[in-house]
NUGU-908563 format. One record per atom (N, C-alpha, C, CB): residue in three letters; x, y, z. Coordinates in pm, whole numbers, plus 50000, padded with zeros to 5 digits. Glycine has a CB too. Example, Ala and Ser with C-alpha at 12.3 -4.5 7.8 and 13.67 -1.06 7.14 Angstrom:
BEGIN
ALA513194943150780/ALA512304955050780/ALA513204967050780/ALA511314955350905/SER512854977550708/SER513674989450714/SER512905000350787/SER514084994050572/
***
This chain:
BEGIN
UNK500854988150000/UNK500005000050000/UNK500895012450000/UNK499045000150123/UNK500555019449928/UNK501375032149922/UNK500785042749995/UNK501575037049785/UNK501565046550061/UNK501185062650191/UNK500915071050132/UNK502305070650291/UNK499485083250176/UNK499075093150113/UNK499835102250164/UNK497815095550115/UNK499775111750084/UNK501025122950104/UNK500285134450153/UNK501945127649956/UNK500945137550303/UNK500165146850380/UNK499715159650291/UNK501015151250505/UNK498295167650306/UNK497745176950240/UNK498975189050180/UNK496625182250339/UNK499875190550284/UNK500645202350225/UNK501935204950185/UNK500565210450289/UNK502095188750160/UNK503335183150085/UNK502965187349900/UNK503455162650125/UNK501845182049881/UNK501085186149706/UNK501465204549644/UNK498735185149730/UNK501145211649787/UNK500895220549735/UNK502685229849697/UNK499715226549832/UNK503735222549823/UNK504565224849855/UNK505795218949677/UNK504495218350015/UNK504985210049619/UNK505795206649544/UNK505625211249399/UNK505855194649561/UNK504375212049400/UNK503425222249277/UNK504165236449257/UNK501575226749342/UNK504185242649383/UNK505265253749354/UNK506475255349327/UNK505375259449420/UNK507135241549398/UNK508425240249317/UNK508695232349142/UNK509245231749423/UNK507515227949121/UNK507285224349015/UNK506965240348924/UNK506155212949032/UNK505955246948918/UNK506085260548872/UNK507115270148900/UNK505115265948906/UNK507745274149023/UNK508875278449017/UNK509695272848898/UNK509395276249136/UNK510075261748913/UNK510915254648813/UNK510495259848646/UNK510615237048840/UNK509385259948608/UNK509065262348488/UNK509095274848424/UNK508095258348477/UNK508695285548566/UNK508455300348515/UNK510235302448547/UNK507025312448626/UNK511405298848573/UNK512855301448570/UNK512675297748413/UNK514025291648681/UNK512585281448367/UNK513135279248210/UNK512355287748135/UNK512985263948144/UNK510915290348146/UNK510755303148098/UNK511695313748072/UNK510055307548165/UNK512085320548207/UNK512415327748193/UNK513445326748134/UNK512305332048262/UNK514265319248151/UNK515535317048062/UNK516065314047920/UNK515945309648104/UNK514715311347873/UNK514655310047691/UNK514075320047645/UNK513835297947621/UNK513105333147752/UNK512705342047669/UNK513815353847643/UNK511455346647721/UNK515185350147812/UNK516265362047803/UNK517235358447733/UNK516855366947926/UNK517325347347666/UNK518405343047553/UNK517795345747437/UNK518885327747551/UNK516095347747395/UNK515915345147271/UNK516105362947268/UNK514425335447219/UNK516065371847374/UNK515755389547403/UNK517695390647332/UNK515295396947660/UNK518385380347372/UNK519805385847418/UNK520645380147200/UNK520705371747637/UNK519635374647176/UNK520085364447060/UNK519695373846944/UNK519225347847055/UNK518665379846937/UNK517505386846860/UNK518885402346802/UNK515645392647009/UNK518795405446980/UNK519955420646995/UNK521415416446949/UNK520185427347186/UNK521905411246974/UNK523175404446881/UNK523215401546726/UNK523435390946931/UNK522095399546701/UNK521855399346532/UNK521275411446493/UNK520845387446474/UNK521405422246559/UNK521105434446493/UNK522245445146533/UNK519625439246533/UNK523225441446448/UNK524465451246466/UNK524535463646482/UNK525185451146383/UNK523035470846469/UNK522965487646458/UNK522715488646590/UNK521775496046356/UNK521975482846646/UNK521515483646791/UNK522655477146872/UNK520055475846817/UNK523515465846838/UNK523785460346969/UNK525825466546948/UNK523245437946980/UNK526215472446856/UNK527175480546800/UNK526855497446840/UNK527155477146636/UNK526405502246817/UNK525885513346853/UNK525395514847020/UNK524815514746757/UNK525005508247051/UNK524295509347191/UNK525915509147333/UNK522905491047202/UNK526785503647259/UNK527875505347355/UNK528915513047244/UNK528465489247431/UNK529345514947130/UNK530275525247087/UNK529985536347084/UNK530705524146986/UNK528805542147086/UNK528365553447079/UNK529165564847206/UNK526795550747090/UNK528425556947339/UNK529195567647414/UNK530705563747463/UNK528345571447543/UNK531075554547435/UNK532355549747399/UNK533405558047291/UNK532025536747347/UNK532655558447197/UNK533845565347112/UNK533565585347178/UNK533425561646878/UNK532665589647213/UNK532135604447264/UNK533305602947392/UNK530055606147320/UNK533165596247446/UNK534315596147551/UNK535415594247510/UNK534255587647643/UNK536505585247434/UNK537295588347370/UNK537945602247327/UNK536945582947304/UNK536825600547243/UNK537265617547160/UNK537455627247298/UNK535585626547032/UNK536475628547414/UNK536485643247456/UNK537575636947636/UNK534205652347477/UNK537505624447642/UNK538555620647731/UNK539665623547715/UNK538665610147748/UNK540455619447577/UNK541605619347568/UNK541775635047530/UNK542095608447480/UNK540975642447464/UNK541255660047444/UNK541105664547588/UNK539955669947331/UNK540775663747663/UNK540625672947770/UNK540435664747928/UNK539275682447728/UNK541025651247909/UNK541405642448013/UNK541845646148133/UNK542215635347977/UNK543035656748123/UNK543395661448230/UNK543315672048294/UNK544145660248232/UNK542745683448268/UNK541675696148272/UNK541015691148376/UNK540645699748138/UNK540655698748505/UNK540175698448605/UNK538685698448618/UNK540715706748657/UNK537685690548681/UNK536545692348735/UNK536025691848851/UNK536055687548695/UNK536295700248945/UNK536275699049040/UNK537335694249098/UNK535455695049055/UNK537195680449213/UNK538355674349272/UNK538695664749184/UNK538195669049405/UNK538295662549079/UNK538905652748977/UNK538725656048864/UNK538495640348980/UNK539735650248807/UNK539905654548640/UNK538745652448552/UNK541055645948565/UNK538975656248389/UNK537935651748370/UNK537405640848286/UNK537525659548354/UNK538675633548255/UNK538515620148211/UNK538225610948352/UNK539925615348124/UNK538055612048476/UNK537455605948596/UNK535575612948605/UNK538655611548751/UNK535405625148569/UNK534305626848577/UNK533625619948453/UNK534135639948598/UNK534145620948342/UNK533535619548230/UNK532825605348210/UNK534495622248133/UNK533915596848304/UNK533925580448299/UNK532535580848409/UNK535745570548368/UNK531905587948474/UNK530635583948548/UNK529455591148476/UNK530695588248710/UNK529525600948374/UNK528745606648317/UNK528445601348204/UNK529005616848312/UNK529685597948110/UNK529295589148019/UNK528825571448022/UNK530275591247949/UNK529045571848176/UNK528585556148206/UNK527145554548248/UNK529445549548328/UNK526555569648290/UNK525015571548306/UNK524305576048183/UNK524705581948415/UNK524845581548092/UNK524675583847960/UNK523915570747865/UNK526135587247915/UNK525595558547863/UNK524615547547827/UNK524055541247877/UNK524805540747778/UNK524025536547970/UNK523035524248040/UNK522055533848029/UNK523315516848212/UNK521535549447976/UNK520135549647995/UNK519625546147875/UNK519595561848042/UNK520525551347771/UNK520355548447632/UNK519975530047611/UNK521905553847554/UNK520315523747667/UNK520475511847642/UNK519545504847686/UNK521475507847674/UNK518785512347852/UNK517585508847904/UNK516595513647805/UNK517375514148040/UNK516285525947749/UNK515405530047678/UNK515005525247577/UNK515565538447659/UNK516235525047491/UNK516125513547336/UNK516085503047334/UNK517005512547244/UNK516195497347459/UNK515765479647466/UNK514245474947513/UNK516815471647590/UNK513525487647581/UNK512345486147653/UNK511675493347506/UNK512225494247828/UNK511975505447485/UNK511475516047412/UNK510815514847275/UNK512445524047402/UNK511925513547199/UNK511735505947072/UNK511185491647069/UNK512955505447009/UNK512155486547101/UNK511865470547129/UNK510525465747097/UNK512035466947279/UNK509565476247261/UNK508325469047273/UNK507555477347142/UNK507535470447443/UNK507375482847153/UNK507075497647012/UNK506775483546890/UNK509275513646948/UNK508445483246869/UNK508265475246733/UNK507385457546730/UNK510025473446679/UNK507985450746829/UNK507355437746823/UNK505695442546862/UNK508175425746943/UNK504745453846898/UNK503855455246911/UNK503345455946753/UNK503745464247004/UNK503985468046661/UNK503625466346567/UNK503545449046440/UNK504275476946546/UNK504615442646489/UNK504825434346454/UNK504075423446498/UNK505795434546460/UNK503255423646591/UNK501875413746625/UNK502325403046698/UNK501045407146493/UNK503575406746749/UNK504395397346839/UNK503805396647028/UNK506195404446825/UNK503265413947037/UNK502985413547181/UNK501295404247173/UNK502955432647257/UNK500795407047070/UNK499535398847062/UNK499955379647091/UNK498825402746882/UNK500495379247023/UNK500995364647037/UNK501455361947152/UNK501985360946951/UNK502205366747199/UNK502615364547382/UNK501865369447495/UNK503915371447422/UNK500525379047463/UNK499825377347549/UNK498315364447520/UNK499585392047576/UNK498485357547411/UNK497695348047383/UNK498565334947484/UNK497545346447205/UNK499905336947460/UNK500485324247513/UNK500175320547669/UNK502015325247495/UNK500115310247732/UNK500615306647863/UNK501605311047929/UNK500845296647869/UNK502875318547861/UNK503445326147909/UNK503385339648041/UNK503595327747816/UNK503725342548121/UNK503365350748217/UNK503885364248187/UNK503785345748342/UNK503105374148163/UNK503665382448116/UNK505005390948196/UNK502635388848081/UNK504845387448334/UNK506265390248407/UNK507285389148323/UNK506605381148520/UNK507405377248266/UNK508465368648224/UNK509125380648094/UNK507765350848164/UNK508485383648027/UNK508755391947904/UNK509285407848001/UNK507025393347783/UNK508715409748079/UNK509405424548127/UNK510705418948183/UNK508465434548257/UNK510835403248268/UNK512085409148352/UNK513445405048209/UNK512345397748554/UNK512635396448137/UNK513675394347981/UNK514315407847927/UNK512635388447834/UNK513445415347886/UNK513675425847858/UNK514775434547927/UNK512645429847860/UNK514325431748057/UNK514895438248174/UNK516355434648183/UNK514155434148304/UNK516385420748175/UNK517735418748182/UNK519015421048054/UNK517675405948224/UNK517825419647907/UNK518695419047795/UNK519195434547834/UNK517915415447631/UNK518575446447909/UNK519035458547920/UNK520105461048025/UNK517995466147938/UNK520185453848105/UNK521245456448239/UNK522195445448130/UNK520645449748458/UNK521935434548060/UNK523785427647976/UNK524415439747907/UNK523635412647810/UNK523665447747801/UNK524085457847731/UNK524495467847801/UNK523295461647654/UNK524105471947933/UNK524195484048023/UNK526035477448078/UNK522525485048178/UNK525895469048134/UNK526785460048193/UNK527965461048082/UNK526095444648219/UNK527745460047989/UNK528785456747892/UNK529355471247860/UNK528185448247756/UNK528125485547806/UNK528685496647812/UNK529715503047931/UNK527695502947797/UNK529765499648069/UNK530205502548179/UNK531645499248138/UNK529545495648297/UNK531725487248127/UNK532935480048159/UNK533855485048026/UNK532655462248175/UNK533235485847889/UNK534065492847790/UNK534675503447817/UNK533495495847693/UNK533445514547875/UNK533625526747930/UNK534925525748041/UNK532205531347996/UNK534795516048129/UNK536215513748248/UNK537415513648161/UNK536255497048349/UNK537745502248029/UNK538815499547987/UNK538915509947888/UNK538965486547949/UNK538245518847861/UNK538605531647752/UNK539565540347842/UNK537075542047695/UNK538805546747951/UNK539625554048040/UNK540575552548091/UNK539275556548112/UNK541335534348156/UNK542355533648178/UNK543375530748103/UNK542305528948244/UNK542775528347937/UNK543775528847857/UNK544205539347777/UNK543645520847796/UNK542895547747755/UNK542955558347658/UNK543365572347758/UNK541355559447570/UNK543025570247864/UNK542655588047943/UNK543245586148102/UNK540395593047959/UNK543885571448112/UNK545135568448223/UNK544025571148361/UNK546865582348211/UNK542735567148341/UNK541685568848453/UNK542105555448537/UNK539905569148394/UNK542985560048695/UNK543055547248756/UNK541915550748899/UNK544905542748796/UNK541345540048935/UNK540135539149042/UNK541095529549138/UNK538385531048978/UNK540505530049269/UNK540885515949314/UNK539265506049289/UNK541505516949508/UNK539685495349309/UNK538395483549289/UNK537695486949355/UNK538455469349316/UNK537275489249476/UNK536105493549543/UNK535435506849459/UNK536535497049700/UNK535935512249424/UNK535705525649357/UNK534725520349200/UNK537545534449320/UNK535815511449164/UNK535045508448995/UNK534045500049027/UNK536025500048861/UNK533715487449151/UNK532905482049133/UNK531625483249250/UNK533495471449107/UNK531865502249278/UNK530475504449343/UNK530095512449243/UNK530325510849494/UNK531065521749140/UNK530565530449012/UNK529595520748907/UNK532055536348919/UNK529945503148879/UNK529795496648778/UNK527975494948876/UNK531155482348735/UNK528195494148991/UNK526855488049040/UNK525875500449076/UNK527095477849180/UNK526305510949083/UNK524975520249056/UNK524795523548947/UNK524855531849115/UNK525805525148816/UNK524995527848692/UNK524045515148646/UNK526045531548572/UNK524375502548715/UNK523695489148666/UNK522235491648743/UNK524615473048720/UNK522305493848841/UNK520755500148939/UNK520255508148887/UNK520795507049078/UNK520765518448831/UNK520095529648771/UNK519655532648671/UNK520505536648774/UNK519795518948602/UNK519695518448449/UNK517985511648470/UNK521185506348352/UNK517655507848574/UNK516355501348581/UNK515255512248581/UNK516265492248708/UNK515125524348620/UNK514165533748594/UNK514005534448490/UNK514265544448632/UNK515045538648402/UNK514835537448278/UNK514125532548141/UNK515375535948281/UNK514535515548197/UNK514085504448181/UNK512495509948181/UNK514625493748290/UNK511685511848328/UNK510595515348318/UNK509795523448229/UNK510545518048397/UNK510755537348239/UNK510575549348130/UNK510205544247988/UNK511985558148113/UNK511125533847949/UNK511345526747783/UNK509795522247764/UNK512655509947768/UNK509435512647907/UNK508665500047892/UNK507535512247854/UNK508465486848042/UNK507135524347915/UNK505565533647888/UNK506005541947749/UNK505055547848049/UNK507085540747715/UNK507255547247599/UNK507105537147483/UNK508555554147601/UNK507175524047517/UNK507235512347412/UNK505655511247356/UNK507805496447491/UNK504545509047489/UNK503225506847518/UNK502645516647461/UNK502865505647648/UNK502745532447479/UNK502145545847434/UNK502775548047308/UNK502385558247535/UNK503855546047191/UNK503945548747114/UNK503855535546961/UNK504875556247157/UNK503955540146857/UNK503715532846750/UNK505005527546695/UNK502975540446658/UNK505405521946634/UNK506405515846567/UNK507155523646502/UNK506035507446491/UNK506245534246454/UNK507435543446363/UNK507795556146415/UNK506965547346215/UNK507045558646525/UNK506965568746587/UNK508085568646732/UNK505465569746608/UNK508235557546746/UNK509235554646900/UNK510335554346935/UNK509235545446951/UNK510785555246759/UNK512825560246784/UNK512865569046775/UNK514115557146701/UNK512085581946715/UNK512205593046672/UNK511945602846823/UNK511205594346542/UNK510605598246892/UNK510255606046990/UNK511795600147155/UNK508135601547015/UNK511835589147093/UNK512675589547212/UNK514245592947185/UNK512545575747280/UNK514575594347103/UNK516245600747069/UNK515435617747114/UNK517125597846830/UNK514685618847072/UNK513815634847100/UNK513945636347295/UNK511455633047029/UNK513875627347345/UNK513785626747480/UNK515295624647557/UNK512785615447509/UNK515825616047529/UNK516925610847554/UNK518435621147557/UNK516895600347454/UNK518715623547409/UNK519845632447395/UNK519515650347447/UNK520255630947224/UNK518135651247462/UNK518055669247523/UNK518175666547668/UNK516315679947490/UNK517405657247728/UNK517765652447841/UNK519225649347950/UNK517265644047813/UNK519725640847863/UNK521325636747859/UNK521995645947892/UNK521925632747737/UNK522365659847782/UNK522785672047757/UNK522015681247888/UNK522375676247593/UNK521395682147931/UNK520715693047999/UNK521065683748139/UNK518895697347947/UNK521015671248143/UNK521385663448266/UNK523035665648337/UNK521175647648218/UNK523765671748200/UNK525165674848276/UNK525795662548265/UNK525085679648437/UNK525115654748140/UNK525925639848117/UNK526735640148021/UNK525105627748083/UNK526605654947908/UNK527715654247810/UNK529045661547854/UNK527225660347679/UNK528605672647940/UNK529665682447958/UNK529095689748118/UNK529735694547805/UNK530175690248234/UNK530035690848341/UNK528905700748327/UNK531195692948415/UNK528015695548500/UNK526645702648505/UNK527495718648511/UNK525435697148666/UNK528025721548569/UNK528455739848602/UNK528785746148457/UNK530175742448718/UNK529245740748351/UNK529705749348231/UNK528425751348169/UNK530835742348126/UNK526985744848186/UNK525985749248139/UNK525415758448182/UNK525365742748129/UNK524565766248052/UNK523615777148089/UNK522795779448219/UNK522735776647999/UNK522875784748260/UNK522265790548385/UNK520565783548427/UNK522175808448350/UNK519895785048318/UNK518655782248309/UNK518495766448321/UNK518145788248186/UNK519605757848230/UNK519725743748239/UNK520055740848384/UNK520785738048140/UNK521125743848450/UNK521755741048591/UNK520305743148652/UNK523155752548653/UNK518965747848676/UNK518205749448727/UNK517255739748694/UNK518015759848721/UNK516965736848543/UNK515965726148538/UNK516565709248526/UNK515065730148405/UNK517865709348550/UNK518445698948549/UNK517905689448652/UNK519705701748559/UNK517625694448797/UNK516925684548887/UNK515905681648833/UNK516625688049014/UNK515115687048787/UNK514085681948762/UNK514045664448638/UNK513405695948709/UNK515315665048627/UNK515845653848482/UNK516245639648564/UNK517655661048374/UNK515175629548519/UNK516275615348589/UNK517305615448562/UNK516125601448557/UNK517765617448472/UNK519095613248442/UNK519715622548531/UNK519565613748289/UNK519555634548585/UNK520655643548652/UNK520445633948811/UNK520175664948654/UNK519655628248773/UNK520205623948939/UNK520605610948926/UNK519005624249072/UNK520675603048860/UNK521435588548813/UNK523215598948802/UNK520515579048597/UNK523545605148696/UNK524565609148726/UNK525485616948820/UNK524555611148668/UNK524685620148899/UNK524885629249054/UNK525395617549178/UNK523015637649115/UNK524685605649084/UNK524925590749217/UNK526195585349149/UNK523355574549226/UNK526205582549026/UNK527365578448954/UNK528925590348986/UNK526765578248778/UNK528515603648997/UNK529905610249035/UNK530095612549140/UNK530235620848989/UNK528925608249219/UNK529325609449408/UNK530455596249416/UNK527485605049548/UNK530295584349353/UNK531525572549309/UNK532545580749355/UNK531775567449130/UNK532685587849278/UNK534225592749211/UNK534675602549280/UNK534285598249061/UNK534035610549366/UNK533945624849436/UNK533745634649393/UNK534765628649488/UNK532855636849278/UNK533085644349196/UNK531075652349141/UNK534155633849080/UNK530325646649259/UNK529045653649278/UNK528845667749279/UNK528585650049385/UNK528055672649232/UNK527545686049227/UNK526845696349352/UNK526635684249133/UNK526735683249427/UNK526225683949556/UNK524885679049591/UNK526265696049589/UNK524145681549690/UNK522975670749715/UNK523175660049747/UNK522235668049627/UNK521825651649878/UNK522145643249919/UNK521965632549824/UNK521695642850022/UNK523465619549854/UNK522795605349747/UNK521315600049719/UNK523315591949802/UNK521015605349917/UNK519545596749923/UNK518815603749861/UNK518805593650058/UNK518655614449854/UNK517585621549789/UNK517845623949636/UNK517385634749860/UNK519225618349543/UNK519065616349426/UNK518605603649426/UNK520095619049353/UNK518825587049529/UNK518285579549474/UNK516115579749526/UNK519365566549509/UNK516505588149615/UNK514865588749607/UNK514315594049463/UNK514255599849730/UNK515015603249403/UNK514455606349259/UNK513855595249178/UNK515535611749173/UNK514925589349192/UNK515445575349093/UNK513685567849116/UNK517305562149191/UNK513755564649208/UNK512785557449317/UNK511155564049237/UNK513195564749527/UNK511345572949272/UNK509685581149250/UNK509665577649066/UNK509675605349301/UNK510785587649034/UNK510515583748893/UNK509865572348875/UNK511595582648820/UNK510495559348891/UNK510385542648895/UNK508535542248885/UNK511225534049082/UNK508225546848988/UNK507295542949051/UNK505955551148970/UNK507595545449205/UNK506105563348916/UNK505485570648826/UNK505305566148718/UNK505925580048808/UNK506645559348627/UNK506835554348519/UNK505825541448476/UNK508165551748526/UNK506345536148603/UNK505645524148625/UNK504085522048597/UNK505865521748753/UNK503825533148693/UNK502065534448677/UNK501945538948502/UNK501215550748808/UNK502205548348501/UNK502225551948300/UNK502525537648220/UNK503915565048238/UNK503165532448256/UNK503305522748155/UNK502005511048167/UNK504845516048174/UNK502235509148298/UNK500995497248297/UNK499525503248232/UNK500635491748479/UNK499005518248253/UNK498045521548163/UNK498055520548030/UNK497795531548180/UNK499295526247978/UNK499675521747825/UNK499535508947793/UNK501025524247787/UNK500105497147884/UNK499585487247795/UNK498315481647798/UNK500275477947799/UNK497565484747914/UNK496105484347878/UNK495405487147740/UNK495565492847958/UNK495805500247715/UNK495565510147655/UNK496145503947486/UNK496315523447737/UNK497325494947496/UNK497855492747365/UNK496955479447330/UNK499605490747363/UNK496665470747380/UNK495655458547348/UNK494635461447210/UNK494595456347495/UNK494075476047227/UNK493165477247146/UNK494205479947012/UNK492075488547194/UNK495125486147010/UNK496155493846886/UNK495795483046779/UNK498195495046922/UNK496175485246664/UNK496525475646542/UNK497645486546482/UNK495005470946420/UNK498115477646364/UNK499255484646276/UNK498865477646155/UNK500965482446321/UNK499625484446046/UNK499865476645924/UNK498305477745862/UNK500485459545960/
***
C-alpha cells in the first residue's frame, strides 16, 4: 500500500514544480531577448560605441583639465557611464516593445501561457547585459585611453549604481514602448533622451551649462542617476545621494504606473 502524502506536501511541490518552469521560461525568453539584439548590429554596436567613442574623443582632448576634485577624464567616465546604460535601458524597453507591438508579436505572447512578468524581467535583463557591457568598455577606455586609475572598490560600486540605475529607465522605455507606435518610437525617444542627457550634465560638466539648464536639470532623471554615479568618484555637484536615489525611486514608481496604463491602453492598437 502506498502512503498518502500529507495535504501540504502537494501544494509544497506544485510550487516548486512552477517555480521550476516560470525560471526555464524565463531563461529561453532572456536568451531569445539577448540572441535577437546580437543579430542586429545597429543596435547592439551602437548601443555601447556610441558613448564609447564620445568619451574617447572628449577624454583623451581634455582628460586632464580639472573638474572639480577630479579630472575630467574621471568625471567623464561616470557621466558617460550614466549616459549609456540609459540609452540602452530605453532602446531595449522603448523601441523594442514599440516595434514587436507593431509586429503582432505582443499579441501572440499575450495569447500564450506565458506570464507576462516573464517578458518584462527578459527585457529587463537583455538591458542591464548591454548596460553591463557599456560600463565596463567605458572602464577599459579610460584606463587605457585617458590613464583613469580607480581603486576596485571605487570601479565596482561606480559599475553597480549605473547597473541600478539603468532600471528606471528600463521603466521609462517599457511606457514609451506601450504609448507609442512603431514608427513613431525612435524618433520621439532620441527626441527625449539626447536633450535630456545634455541638459542632465551627462555630456559636459553640470556647472559649464547655461544658467537656466543648471536649474531645470533636477528636475531630469538622468541628473540624478549621474549625481549618484559622480558621488563614486567624488566628483558630485552636491545634494544628498539619498535624495538623488529617492528621485530615481519616484521616477520608477510614476513610470511604472504610466506604463501599465499604456499597455492596457495598447491591446486595442493595430498596425499595418
Amino acid at each position: 500500500m502506498i502512503a498518502a502524502q500529507p495535504p501540504e506536501v502537494l501544494p509544497r511541490r506544485n510550487r516548486r514544480a512552477a517555480t521550476g518552469r516560470y525560471l526555464r521560461t524565463l531563461r529561453l525568453e532572456l536568451g531569445a531577448e539577448l540572441l535577437k539584439n546580437l543579430r542586429i548590429p545597429v543596435y547592439a554596436v551602437s548601443t555601447i560605441a556610441f558613448p564609447v567613442m564620445f568619451y574617447v574623443v572628449f577624454g583623451a582632448t581634455f582628460g586632464r583639465e580639472p573638474a572639480g576634485p577630479v579630472n575630467i577624464a574621471t568625471y567623464m567616465l561616470a557621466t558617460y557611464g550614466a549616459f549609456g546604460v540609459v540609452g540602452a535601458a530605453l532602446f531595449s524597453f522603448g523601441v523594442s516593445v514599440a516595434i514587436e507591438r507593431g509586429q503582432g508579436w505582443m499579441r501572440l505572447k499575450r495569447a500564450s501561457p506565458m506570464p507576462p512578468s516573464v517578458l518584462v524581467l527578459a527585457k529587463l535583463g537583455n538591458a542591464l547585459v548591454f548596460s553591463a557591457a557599456v560600463v565596463v568598455a567605458l572602464m577599459i577606455a579610460g584606463f587605457v585611453v585617458a590613464g583613469v586609475l580607480l581603486s576596485v572598490p571605487t570601479y565596482l560600486q561606480l559599475f553597480f549604481v549605473l547597473l541600478l540605475g539603468a532600471v528606471p529607465f528600463c521603466v521609462i522605455g517599457q511606457a514609451f514602448g506601450y504609448a507609442l507606435g512603431p514608427n513613431s518610437a525612435p524618433v520621439v525617444i532620441n527626441l527625449v533622451y539626447l536633450p535630456m542627457a545634455f541638459a542632465s550634465g551627462l555630456w559636459l560638466p553640470i556647472h559649464q551649462l547655461p544658467g537656466f539648464l543648471q536649474a531645470a536639470a533636477p528636475f531630469l532623471p538622468a541628473f540624478h542617476l549621474g549625481q549618484l554615479a559622480l558621488s563614486t568618484v567624488g566628483a558630485h555637484a552636491g545634494g544628498d545621494p539619498a535624495g538623488h536615489a529617492f528621485a530615481l525611486v519616484l521616477t520608477t514608481l510614476v513610470a511604472g504606473s504610466l506604463a501599465m496604463i499604456a499597455y492596457r491602453r495598447s491591446s486595442i492598437a493595430t498596425y499595418g
